[in-house]
Kinemage of the C-alpha trace (Angstrom):
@kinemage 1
@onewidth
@group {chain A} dominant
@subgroup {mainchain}
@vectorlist {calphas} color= white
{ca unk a 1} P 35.365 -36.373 -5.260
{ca unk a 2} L 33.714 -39.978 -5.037
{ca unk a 3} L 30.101 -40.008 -3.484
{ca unk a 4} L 28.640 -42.968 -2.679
{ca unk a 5} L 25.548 -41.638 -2.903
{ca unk a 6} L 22.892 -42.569 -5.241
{ca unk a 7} L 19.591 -41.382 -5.394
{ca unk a 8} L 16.198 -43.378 -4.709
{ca unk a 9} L 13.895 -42.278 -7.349
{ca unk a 10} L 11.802 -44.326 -5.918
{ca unk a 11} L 11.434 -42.583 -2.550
{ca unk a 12} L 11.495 -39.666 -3.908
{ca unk a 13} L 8.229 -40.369 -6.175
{ca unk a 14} L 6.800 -41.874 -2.876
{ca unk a 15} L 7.391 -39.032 -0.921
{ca unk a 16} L 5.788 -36.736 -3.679
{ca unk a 17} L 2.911 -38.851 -3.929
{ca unk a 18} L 2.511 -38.828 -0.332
{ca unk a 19} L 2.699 -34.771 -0.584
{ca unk a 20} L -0.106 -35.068 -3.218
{ca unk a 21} L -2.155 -37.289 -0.916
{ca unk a 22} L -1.820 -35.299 1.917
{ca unk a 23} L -2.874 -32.242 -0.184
{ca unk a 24} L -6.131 -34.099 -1.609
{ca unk a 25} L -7.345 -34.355 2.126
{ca unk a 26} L -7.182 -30.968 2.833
{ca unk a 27} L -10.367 -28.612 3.248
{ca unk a 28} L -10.856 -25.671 0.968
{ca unk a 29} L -9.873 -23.387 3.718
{ca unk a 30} L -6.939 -25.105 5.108
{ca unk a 31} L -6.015 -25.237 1.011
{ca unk a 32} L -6.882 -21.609 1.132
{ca unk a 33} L -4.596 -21.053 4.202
{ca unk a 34} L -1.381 -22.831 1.999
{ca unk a 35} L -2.026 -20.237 -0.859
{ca unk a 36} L -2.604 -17.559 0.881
{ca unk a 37} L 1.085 -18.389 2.855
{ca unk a 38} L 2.826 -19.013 -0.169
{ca unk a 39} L 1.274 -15.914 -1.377
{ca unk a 40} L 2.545 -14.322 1.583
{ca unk a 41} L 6.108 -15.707 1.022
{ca unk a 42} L 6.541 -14.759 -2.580
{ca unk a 43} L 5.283 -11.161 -1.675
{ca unk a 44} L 7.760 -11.033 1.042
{ca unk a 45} L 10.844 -12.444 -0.845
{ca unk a 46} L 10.264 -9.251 -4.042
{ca unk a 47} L 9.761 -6.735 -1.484
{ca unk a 48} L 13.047 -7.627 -0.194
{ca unk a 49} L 14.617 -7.711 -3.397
{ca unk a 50} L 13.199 -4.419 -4.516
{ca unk a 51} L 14.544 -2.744 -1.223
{ca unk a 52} L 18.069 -4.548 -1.562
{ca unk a 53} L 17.871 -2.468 -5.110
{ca unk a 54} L 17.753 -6.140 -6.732
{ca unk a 55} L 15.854 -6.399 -10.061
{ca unk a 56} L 12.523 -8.767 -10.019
{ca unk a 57} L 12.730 -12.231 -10.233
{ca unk a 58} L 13.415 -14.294 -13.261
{ca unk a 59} L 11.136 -15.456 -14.580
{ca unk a 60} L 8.501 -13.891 -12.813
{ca unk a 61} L 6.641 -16.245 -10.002
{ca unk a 62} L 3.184 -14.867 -11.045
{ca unk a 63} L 1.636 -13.499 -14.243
{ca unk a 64} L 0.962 -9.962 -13.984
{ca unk a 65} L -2.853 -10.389 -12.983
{ca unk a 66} L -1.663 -12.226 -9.847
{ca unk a 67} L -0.260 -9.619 -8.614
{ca unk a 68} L -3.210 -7.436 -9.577
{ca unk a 69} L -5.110 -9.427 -7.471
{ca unk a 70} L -2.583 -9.617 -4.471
{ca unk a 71} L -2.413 -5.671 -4.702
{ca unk a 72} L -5.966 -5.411 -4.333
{ca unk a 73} L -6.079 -8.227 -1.540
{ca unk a 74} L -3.450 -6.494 0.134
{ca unk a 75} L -5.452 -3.181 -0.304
{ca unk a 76} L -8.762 -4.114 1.294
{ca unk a 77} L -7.257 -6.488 4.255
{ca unk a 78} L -5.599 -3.292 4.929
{ca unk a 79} L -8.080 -0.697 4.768
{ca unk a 80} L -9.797 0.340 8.441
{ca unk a 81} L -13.185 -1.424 8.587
């Protein structure tokens, strides 16, 4: 198969550096907001695995103590106040 395509590492290092600027103007909470989504997202995606009897990702997306700390976000955003 010929491909005619080439990449442009130079638009791809532009686009990342345009990522990385657009990143730098955020506010802490709208930085907060992207974590917490991500956070979200990863949590999501293993639960899924776990209940389609899949093992745990490799490697792991988080260190242990992340997880720690998502289990006891999780636990007091979901407690009654």
């Amino acid at each position: 198969m010929n491909s005619r395509l080439v990449p442009n590492f130079d638009a791809v290092i532009a686009l990342e550096q345009s990522d990385v600027d657009h990143l730098r103007g955020l506010t802490m909470a709208e930085r907060a907001e992207l974590i917490e989504a991500a956070c979200a997202g990863t949590v999501e995606l293993e639960v899924s695995r776990a209940r389609m009897g899949l093992p745990p990702s490799t490697p792991a997306p988080w260190p242990e103590s992340t997880w720690t700390y998502l289990a006891e976000w999780t636990r007091r955003a979901t407690q009654p106040r």
